[in-house]
C-alpha positions as CSV (number, residue, x, y, z in Angstrom):
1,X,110.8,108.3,102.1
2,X,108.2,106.6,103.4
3,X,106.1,107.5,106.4
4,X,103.2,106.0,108.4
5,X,100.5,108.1,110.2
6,X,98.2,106.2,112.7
7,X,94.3,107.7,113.6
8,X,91.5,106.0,115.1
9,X,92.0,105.8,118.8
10,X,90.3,106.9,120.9
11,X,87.7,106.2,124.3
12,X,85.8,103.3,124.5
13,X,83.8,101.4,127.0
14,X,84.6,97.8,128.0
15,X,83.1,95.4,125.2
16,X,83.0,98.2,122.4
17,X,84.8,98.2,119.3
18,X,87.3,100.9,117.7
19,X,89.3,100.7,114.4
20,X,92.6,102.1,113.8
21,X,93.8,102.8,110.6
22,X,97.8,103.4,109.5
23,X,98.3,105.9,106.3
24,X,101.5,105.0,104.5
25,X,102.5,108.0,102.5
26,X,104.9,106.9,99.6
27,X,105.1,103.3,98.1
28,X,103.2,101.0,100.1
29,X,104.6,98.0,98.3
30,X,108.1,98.6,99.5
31,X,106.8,97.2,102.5
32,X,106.9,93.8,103.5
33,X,105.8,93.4,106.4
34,X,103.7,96.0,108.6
35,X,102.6,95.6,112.1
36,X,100.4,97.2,114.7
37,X,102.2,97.0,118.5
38,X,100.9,98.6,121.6
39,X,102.6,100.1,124.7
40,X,100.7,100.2,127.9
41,X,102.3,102.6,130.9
42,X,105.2,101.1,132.1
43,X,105.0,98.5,130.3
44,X,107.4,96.9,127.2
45,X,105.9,97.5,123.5
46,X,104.8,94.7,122.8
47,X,103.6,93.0,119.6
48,X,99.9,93.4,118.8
49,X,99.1,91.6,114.9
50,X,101.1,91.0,111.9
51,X,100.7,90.8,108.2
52,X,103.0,90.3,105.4
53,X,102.7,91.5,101.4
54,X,101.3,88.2,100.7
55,X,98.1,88.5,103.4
56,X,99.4,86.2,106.4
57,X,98.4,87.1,109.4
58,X,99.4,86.8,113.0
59,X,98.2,87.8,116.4
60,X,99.3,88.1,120.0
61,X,97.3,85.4,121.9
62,X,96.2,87.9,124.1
63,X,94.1,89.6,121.2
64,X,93.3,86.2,119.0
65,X,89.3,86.4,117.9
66,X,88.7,89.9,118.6
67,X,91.0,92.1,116.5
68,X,92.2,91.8,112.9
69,X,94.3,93.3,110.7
70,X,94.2,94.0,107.0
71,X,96.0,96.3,104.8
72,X,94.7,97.9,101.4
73,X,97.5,98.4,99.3
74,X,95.4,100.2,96.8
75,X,94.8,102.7,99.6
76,X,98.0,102.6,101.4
77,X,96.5,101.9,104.2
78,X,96.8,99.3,107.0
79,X,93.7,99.1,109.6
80,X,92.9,97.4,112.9
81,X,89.9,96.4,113.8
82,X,89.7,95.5,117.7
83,X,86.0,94.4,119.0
84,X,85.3,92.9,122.7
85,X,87.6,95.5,123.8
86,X,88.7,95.4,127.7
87,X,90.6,97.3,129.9
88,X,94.0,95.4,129.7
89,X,93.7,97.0,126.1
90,X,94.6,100.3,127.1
91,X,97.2,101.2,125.5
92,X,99.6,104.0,122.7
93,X,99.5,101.5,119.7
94,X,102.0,102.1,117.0
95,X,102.0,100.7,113.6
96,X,105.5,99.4,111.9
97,X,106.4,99.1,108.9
98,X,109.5,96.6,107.9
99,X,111.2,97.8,104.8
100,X,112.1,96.4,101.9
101,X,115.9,97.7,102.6
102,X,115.5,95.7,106.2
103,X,114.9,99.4,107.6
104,X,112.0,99.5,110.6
105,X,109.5,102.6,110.4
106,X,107.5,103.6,113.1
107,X,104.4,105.6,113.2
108,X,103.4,108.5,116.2
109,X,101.2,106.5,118.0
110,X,97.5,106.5,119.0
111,X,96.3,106.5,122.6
112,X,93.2,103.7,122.9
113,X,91.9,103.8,126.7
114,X,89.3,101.5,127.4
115,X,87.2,102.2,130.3
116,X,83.9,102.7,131.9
């Protein structure tokens, strides 16, 4: 069974950078597709960055230029690496992971609050 384990968040000041990282404990490559989406307070979970087994990549508009994801299958691992953070950031991010069987796993969460 595979399960994903998110670390990295943290406190960081407006303009500063943090990278979250995703552990995926079993076999990473029956994963397709992972994710990273964040949930502010009140607020719908949105999607953050994509990227499938073959490397694409997509991002939320709202985060184009300043973060980017990669994955190291060797690893099993899946990273985020968000610079020029700001405020509107603040946020639990999750990473998901889409199954080869069309099942959806989720990670904890990590808290990221950006602020001064």
């Amino acid at each position: 069974q595979v399960q994903l384990v998110e670390s990295g968040g943290g406190l960081v000041q407006p303009g500063g950078s943090l990278r979250l990282s995703c552990a995926v404990s079993g076999n990473i490559f029956s994963i397709r597709t992972m994710e990273w989406y964040r949930q502010a307070p009140g607020k719908e979970r949105d999607l953050v960055a994509r990227i499938t087994s073959s490397g694409s990549t997509y991002y939320a508009d709202s985060v184009k230029g300043r973060f980017t994801i990669s994955r190291d299958n060797a690893k099993n691992m899946l990273y985020l690496q968000m610079n020029s953070l700001k405020p509107e950031d603040t946020a639990v991010y999750y990473c998901r992971g889409i199954h080869i069987s069309g099942d959806y796993i989720w990670g904890q969460g990590t808290q990221v609050t950006v602020s001064s």
